[in-house]
N, C-alpha and C positions, 0 to 999 in steps of 0.2 A: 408746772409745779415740779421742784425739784426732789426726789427723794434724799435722805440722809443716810448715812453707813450707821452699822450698828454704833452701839457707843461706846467709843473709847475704851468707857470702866474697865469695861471686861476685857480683860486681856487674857493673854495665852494661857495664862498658868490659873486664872482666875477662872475659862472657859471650862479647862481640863477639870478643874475642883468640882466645879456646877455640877460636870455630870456626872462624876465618883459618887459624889453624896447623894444622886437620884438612884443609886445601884438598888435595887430588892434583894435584901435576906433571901435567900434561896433560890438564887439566880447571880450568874456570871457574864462576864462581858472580854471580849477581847482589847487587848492594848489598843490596835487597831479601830474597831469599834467606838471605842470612848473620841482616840481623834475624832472619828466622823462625825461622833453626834455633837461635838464642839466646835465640827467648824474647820476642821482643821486636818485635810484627807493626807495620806502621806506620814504624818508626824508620828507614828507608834510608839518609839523610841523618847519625844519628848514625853510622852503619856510615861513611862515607866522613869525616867530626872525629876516628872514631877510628884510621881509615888515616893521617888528616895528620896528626895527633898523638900518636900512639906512638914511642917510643924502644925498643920492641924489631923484631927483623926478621921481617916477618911477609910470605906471599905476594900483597903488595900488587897485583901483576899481575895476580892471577888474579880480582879483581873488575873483574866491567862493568855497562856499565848494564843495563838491565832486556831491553833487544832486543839486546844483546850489543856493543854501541858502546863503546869505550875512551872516558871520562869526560874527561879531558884535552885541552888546544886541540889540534886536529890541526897537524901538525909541528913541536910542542915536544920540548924537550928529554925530558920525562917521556912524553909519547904515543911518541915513538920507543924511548926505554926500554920497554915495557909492550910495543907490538909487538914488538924483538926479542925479550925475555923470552918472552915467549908462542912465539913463531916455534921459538924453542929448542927449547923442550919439545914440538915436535909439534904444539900446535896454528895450527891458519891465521888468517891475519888478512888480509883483504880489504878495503878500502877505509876501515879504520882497524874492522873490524866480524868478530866471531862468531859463527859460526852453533850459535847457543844449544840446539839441538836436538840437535846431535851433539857436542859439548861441554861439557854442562854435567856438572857432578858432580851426582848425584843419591845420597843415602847411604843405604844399605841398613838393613832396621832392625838389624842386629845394629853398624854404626858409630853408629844413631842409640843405642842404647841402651848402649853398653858405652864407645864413643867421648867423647859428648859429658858432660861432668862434673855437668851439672846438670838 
């Protein structure tokens, strides 16, 4: 019996989207991170093309960088967005930075398995 690959549908940028929109309110994730849980080790970089290029609304906030630094020039328009968004929801934001350790979302296997679409 032969197995088949995942399917097609989902593609890179569809993969990335899945797992944005599984993001929790009061919980972050890394650029990095989101590749992985998509599939896709390595691609960090596309994870943030497909934050600036999507026209749907997706928890753009809730990604940081890899040591929990908001990616954005400090005190732009968009890094003060992202802080208070974040602030909102609970979590802290300290010198433009998260503390990745008590923050971050980590998905359990039953969201990794029934949650994530592919």
């Amino acid at each position: 019996m032969r197995m088949e690959p995942a399917p097609a549908t989902l593609n890179k940028v569809a993969r990335i989207e899945a797992i944005l929109a599984l993001i929790p309110a009061g919980k972050v994730v890394s650029y990095g991170q989101v590749a992985d849980l998509a599939g896709l080790p390595g691609r960090a970089r596309l994870v943030g093309k497909v934050l600036r290029e999507t026209d749907k609304v997706l928890p753009w906030h809730r990604v940081l960088g890899a040591d929990g630094t908001i990616s954005l020039p400090k005190g732009s328009t968009g890094f003060m967005e992202q802080t208070g968004r974040l602030q909102q929801e609970g979590v802290p934001v300290v010198g433009g930075r998260v503390k990745m350790r008590e923050w971050q979302w980590q998905p359990d296997l039953a969201e990794l398995l029934f949650l994530i679409p592919f």
